[in-house]
MARTI-902422 format. One record per atom (N, C-alpha, C): residue in one letter; x negated, z negated, y. Coordinates in steps of 0.1 Angstrom, whole numbers, padded with zeros to 4 digits, always signed. Last residue first. Example, Ala and Ser with C-alpha at 12.3 -4.5 7.8 and 13.67 -1.06 7.14 Angstrom:
BEGIN
S-0128-0071-0022;S-0137-0071-0011;S-0129-0079+0000;A-0132-0078-0057;A-0123-0078-0045;A-0132-0078-0033;
REM end
This chain:
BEGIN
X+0431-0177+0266;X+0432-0188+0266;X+0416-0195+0262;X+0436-0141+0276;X+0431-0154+0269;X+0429-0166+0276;X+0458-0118+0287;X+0455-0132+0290;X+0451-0136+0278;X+0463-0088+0300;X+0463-0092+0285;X+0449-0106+0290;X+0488-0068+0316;X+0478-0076+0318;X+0473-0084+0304;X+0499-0036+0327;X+0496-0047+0314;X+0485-0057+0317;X+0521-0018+0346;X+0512-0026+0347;X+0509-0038+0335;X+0541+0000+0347;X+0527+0005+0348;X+0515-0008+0349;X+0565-0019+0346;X+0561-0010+0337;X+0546-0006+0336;X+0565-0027+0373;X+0561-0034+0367;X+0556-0029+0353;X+0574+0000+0383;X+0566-0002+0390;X+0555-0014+0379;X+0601-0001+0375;X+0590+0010+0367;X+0575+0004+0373;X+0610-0033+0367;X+0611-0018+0377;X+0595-0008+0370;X+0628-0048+0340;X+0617-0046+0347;X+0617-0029+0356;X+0655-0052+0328;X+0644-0058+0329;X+0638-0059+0338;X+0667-0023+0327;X+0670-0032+0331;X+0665-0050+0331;X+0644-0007+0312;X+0649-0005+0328;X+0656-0013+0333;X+0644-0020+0287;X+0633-0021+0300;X+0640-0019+0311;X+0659-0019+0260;X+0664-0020+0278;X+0655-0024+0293;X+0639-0042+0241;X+0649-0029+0245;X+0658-0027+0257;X+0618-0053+0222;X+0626-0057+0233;X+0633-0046+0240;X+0607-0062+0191;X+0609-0053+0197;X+0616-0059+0217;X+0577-0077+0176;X+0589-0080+0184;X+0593-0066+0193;X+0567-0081+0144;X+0568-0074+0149;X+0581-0076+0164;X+0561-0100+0118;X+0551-0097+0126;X+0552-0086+0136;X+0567-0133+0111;X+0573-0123+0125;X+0560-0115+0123;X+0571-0138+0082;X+0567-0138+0093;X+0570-0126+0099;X+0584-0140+0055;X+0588-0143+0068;X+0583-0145+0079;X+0569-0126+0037;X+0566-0138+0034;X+0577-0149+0046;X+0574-0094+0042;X+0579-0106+0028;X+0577-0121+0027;X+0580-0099+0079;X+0577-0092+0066;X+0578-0102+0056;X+0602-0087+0103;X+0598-0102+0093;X+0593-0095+0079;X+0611-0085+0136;X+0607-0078+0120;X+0602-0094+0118;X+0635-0093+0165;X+0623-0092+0156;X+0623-0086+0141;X+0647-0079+0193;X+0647-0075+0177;X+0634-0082+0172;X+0667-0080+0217;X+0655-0087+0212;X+0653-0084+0199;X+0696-0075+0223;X+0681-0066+0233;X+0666-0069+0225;X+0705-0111+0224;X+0708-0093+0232;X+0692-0087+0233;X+0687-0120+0199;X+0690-0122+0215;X+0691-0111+0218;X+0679-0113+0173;X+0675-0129+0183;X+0684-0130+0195;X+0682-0093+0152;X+0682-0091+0162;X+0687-0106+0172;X+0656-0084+0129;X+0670-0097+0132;X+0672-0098+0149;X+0649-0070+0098;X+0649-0072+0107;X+0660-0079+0115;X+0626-0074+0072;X+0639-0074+0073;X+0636-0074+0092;X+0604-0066+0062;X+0614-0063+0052;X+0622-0066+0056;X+0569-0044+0065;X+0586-0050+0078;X+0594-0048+0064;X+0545-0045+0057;X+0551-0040+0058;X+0566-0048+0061;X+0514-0057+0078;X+0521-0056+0066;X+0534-0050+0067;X+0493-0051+0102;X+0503-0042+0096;X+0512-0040+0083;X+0509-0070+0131;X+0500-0068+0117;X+0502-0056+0112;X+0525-0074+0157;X+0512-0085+0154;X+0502-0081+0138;X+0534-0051+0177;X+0535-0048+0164;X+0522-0057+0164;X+0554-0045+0204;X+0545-0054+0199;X+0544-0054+0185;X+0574-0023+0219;X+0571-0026+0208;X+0558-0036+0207;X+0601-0019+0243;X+0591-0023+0243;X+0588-0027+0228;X+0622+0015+0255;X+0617-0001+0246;X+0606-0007+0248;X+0631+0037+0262;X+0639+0025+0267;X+0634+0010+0264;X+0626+0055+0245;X+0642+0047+0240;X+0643+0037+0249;X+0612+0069+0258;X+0620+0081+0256;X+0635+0066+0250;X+0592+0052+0264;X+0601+0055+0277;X+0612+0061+0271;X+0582+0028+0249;X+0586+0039+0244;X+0596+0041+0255;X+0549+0012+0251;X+0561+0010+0255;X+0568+0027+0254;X+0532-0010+0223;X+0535+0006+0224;X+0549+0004+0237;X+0506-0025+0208;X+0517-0028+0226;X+0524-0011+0224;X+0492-0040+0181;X+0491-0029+0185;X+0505-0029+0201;X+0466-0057+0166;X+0478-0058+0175;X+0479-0045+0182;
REM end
């Protein structure tokens, strides 16, 4: 799993694999998933951070198991 947040577009990337992306579908203002050949999700984009979240929350990742 790979978390990338891209200041320069504004985004947020979650990449769950690395098979290769064959379609993509944008879910919800702002919301992009990937779907590789078998139809799994294995990638969620999210876009428009600054209207989301304050920079403040930006600097901050927290990663929860169950």
């Amino acid at each position: 799993m790979k978390l990338k947040v891209a200041k320069e577009n504004d985004a947020l990337y979650f990449r769950l694999g690395e098979s290769s992306i064959v379609e993509s579908e944008e879910v919800q203002p702002g919301v992009v998933l990937d779907f590789n050949a078998e139809g799994k999700v294995v990638g969620i984009e999210i876009l428009n951070l600054g209207i989301r979240m304050t920079p403040d929350q930006l600097k901050v990742l927290r990663y929860e198991t169950a």
